[in-house]
PyMOL Python script that loads the backbone (N, CA, C, O; Angstrom):
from pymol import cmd

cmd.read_pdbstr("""\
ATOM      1  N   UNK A   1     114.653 105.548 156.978  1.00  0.00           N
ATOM      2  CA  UNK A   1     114.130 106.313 155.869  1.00  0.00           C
ATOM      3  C   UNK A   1     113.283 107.463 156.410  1.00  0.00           C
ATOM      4  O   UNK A   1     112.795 107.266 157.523  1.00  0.00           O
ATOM      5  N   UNK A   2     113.031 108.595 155.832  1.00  0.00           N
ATOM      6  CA  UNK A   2     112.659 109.896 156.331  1.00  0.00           C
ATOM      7  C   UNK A   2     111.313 109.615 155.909  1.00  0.00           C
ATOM      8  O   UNK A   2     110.802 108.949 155.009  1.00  0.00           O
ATOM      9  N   UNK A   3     110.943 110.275 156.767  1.00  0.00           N
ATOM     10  CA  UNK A   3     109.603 110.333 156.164  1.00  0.00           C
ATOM     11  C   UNK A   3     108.876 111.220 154.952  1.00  0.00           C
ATOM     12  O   UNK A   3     109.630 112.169 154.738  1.00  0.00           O
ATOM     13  N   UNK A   4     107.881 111.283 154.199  1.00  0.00           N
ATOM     14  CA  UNK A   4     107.539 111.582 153.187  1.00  0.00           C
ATOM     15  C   UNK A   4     107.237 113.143 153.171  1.00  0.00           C
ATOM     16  O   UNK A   4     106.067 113.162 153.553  1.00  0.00           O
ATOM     17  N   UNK A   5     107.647 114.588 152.930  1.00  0.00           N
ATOM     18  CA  UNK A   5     106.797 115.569 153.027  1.00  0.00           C
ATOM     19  C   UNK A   5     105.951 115.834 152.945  1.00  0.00           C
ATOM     20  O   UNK A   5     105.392 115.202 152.049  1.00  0.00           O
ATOM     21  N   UNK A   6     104.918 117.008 153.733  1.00  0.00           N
ATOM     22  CA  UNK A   6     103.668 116.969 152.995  1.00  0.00           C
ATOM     23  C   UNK A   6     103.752 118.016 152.089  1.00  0.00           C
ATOM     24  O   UNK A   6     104.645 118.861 152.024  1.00  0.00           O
ATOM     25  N   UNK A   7     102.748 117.906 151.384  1.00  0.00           N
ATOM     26  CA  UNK A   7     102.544 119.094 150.259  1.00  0.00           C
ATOM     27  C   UNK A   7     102.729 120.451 150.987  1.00  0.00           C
ATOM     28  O   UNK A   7     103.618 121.244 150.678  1.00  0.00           O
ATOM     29  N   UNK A   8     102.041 120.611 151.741  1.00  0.00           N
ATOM     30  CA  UNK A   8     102.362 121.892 152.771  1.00  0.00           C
ATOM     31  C   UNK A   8     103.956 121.953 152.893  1.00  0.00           C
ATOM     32  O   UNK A   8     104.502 122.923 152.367  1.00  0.00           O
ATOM     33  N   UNK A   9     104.542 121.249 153.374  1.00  0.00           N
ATOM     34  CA  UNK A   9     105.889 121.549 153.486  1.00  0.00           C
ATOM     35  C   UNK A   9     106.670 121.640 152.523  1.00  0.00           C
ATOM     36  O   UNK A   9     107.796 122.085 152.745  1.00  0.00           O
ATOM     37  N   UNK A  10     106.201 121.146 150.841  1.00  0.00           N
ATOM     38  CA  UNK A  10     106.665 121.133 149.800  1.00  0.00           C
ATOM     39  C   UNK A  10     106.904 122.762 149.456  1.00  0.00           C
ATOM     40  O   UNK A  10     107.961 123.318 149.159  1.00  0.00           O
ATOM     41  N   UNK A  11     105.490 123.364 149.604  1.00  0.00           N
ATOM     42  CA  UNK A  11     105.214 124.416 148.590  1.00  0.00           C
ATOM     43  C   UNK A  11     105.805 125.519 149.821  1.00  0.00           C
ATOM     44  O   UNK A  11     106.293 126.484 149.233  1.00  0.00           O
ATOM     45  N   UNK A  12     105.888 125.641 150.939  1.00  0.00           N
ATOM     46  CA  UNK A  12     106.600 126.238 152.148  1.00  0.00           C
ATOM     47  C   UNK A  12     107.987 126.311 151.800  1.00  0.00           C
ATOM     48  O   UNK A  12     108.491 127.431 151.719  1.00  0.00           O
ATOM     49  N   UNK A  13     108.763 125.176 151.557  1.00  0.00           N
ATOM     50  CA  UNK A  13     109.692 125.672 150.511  1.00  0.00           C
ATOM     51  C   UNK A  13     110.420 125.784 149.527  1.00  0.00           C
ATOM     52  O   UNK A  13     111.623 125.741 149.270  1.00  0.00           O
ATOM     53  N   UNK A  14     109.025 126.012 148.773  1.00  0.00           N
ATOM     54  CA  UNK A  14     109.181 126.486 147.510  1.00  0.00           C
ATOM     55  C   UNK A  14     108.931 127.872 147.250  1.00  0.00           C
ATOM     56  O   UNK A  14     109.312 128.583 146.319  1.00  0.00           O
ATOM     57  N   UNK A  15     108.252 128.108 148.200  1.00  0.00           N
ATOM     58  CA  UNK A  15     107.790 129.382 148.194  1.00  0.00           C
ATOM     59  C   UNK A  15     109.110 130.428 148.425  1.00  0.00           C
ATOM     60  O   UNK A  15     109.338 131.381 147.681  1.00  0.00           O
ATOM     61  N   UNK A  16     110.339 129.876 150.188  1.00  0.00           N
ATOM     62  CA  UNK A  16     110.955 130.591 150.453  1.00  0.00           C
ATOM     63  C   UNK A  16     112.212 130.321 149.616  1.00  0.00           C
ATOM     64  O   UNK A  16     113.089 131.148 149.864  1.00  0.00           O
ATOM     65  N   UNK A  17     112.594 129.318 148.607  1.00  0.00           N
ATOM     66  CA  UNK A  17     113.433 129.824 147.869  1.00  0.00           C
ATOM     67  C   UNK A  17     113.542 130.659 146.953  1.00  0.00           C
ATOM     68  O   UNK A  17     114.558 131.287 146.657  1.00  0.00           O
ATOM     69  N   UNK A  18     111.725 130.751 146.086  1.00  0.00           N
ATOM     70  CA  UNK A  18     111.802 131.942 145.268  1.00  0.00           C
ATOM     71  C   UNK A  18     111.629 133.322 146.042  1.00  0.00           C
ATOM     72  O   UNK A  18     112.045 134.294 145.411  1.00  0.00           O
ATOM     73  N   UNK A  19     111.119 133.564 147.223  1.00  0.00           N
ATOM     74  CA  UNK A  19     111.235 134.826 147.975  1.00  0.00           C
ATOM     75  C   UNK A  19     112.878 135.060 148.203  1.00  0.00           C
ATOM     76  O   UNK A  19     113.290 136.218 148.266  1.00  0.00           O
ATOM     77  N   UNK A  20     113.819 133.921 148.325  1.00  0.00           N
ATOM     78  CA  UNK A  20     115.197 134.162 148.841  1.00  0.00           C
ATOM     79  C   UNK A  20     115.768 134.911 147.102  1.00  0.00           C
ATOM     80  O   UNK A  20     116.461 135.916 146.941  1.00  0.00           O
ATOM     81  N   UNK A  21     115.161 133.971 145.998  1.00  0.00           N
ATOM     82  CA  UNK A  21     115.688 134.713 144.674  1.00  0.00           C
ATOM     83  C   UNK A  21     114.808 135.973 144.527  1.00  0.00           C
ATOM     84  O   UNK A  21     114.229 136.107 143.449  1.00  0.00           O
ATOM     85  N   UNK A  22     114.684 136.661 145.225  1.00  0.00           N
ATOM     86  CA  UNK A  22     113.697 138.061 145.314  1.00  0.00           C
ATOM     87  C   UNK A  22     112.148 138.094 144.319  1.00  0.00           C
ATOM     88  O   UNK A  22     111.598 139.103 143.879  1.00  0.00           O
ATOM     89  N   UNK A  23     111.790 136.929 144.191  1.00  0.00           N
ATOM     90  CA  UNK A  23     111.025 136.728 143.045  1.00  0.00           C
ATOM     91  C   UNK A  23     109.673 137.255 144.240  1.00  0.00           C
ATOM     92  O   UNK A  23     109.922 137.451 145.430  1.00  0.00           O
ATOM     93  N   UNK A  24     108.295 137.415 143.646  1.00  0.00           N
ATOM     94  CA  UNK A  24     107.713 137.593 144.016  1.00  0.00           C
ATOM     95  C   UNK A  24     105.866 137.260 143.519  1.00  0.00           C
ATOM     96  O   UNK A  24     105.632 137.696 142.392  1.00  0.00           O
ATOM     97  N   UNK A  25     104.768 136.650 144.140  1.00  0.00           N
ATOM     98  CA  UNK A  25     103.717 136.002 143.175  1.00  0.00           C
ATOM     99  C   UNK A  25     103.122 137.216 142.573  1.00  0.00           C
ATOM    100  O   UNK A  25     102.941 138.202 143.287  1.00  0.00           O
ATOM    101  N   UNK A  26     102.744 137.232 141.090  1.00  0.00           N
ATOM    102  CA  UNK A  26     101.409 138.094 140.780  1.00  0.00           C
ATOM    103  C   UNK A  26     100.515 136.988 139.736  1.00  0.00           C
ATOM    104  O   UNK A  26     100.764 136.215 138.811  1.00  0.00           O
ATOM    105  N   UNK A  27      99.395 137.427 140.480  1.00  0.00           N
ATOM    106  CA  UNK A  27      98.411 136.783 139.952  1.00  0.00           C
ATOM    107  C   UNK A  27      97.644 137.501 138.987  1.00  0.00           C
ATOM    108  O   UNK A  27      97.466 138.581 139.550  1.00  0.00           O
ATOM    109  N   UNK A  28      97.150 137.551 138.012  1.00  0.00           N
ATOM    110  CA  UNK A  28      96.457 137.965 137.007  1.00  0.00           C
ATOM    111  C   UNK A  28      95.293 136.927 136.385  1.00  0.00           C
ATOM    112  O   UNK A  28      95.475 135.720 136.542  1.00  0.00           O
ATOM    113  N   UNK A  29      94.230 137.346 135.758  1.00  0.00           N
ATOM    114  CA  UNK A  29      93.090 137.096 134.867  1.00  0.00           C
ATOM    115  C   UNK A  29      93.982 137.914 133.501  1.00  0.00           C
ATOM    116  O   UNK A  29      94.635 138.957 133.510  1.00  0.00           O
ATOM    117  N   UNK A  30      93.632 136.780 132.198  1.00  0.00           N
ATOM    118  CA  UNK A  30      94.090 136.900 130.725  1.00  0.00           C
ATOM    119  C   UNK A  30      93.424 135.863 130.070  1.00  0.00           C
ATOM    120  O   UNK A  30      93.324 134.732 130.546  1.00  0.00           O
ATOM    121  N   UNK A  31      92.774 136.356 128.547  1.00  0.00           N
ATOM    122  CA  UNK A  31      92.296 135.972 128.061  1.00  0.00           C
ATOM    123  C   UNK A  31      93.206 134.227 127.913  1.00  0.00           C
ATOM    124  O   UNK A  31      94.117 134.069 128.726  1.00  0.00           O
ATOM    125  N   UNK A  32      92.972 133.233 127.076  1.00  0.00           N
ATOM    126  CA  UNK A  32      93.144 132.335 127.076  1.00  0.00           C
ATOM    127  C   UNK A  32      94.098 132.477 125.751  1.00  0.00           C
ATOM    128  O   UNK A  32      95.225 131.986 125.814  1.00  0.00           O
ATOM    129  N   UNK A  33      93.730 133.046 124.716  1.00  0.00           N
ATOM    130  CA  UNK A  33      94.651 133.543 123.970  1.00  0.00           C
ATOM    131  C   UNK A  33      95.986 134.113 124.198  1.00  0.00           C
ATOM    132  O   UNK A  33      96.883 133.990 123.363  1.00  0.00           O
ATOM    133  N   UNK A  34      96.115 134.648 125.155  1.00  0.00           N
ATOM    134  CA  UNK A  34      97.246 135.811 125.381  1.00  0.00           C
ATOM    135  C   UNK A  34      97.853 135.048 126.626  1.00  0.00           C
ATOM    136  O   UNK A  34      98.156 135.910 127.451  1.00  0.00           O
ATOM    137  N   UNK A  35      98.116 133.956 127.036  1.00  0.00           N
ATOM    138  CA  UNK A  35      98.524 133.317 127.784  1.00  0.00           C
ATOM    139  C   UNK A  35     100.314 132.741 127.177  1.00  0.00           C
ATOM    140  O   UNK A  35     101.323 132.649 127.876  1.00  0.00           O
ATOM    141  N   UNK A  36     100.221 132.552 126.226  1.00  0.00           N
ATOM    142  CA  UNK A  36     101.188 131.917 125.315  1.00  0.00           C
ATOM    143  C   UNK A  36     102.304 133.698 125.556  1.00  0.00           C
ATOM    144  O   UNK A  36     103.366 133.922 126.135  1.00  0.00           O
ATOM    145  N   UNK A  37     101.379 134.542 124.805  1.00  0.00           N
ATOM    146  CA  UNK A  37     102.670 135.923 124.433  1.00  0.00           C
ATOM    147  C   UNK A  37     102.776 136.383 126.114  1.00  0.00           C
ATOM    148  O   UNK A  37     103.696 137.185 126.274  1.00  0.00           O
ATOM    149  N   UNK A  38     102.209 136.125 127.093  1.00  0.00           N
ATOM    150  CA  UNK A  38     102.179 137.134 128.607  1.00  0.00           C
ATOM    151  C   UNK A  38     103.505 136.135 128.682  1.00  0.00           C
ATOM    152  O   UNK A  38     104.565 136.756 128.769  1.00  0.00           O
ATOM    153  N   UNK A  39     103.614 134.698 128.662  1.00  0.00           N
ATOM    154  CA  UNK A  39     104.622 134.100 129.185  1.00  0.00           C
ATOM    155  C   UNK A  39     106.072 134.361 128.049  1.00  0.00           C
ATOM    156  O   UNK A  39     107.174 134.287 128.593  1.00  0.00           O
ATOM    157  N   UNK A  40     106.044 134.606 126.784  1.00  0.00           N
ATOM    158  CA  UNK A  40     106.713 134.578 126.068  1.00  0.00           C
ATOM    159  C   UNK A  40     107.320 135.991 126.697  1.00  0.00           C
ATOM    160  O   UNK A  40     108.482 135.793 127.053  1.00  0.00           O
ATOM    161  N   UNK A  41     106.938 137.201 126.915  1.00  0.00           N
ATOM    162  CA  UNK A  41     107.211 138.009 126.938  1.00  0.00           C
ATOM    163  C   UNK A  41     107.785 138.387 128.407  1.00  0.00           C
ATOM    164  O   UNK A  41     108.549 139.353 128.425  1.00  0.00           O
ATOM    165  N   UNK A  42     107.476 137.659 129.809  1.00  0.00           N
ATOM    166  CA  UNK A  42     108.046 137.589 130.741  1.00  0.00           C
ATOM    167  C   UNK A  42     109.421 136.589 130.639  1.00  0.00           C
ATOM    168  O   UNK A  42     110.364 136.623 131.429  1.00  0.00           O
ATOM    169  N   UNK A  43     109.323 135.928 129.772  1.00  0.00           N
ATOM    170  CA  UNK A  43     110.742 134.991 129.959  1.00  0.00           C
ATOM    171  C   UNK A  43     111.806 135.929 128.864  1.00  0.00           C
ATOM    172  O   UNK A  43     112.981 135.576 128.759  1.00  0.00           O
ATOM    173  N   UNK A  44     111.409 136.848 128.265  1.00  0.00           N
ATOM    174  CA  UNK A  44     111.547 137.941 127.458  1.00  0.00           C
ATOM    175  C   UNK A  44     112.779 138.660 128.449  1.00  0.00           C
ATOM    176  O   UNK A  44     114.002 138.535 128.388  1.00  0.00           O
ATOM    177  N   UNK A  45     112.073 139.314 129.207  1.00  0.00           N
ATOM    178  CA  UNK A  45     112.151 140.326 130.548  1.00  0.00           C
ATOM    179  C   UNK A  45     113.562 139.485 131.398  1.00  0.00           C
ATOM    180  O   UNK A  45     114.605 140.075 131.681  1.00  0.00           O
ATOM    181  N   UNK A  46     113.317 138.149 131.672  1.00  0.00           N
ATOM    182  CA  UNK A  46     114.012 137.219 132.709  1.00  0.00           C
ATOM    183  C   UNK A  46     115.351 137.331 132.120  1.00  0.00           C
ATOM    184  O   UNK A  46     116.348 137.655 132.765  1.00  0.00           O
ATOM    185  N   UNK A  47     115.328 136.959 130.466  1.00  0.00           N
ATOM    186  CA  UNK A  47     116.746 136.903 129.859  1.00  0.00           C
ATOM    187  C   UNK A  47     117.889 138.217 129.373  1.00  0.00           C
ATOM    188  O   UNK A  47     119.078 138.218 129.053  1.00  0.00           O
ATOM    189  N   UNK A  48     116.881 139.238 129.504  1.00  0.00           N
ATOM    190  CA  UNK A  48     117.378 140.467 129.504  1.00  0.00           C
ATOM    191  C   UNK A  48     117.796 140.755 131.267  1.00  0.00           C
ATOM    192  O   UNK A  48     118.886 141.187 131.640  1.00  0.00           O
ATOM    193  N   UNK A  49     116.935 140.487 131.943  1.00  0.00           N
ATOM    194  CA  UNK A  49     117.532 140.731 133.224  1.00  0.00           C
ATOM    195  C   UNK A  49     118.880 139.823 133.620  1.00  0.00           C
ATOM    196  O   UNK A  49     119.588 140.391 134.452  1.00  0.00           O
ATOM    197  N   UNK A  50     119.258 138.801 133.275  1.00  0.00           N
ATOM    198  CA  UNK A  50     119.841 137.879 133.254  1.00  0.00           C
ATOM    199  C   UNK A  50     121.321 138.110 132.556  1.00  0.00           C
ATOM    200  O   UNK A  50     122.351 137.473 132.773  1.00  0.00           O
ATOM    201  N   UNK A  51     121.129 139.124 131.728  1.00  0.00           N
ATOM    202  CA  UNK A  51     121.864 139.289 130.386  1.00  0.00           C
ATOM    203  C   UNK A  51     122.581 140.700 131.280  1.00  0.00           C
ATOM    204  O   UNK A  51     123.808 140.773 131.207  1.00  0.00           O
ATOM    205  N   UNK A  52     121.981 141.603 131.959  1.00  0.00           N
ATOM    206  CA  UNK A  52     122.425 142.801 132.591  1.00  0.00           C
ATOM    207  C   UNK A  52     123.251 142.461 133.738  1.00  0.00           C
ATOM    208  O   UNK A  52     124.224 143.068 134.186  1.00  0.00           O
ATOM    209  N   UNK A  53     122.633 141.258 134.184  1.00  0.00           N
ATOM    210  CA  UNK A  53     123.700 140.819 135.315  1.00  0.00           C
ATOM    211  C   UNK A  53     124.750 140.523 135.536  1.00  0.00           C
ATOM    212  O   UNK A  53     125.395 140.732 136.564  1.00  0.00           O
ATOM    213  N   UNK A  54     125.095 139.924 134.460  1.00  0.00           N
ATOM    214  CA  UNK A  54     126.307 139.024 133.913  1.00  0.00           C
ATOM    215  C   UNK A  54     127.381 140.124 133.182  1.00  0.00           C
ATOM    216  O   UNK A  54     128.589 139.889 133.150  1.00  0.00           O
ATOM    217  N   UNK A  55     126.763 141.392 132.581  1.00  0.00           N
ATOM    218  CA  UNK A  55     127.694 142.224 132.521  1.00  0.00           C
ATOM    219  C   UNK A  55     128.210 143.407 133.420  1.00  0.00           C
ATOM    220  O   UNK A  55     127.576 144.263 134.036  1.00  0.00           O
ATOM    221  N   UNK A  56     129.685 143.164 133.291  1.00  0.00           N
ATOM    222  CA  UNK A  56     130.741 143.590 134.097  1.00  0.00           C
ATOM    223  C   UNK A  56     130.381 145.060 134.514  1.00  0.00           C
ATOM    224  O   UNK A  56     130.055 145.680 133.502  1.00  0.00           O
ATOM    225  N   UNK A  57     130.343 145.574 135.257  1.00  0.00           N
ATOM    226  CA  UNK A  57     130.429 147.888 135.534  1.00  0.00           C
ATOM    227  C   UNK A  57     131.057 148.004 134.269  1.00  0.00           C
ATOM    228  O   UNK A  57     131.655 147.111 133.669  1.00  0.00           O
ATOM    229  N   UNK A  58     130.858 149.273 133.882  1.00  0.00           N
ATOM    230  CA  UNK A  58     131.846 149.833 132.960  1.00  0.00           C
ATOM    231  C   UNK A  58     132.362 150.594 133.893  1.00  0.00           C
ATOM    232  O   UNK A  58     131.827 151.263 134.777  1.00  0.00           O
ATOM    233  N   UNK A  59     134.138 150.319 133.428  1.00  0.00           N
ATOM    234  CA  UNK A  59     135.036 151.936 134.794  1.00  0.00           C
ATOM    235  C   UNK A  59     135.511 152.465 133.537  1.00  0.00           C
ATOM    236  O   UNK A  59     135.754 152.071 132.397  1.00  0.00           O
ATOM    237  N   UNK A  60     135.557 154.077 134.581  1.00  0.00           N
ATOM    238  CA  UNK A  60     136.189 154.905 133.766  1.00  0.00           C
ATOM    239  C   UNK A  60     135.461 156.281 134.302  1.00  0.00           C
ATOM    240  O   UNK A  60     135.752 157.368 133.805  1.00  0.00           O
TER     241      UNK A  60
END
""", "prot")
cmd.dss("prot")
cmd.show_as("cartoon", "prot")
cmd.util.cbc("prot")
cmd.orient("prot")
């Protein structure tokens, strides 16, 4: 049986699979209120980016 990871090695890679999906950390201060719409509105962003990907070039 393998042995157990440590947290260090957990978040090491976790870190380099979202750097491999080009993602990148930002950290911010937000009111406690506006926590709910900052995330609503980045997963907003994710599905539109998501949505551009998936469609084909236009040729012509």
């Amino acid at each position: 049986m393998a042995a157990a990871k440590t947290v260090t090695d957990r978040v090491s890679e976790l870190r380099a699979r979202r750097k491999a999906l080009g993602l990148t950390r930002l950290e911010l201060y937000a009111h406690p209120d506006d926590h709910e719409p900052i995330k609503a509105h980045a997963a907003k962003l994710q599905r539109k980016r998501a949505k551009g990907a998936k469609t084909p070039p236009a040729s012509g």
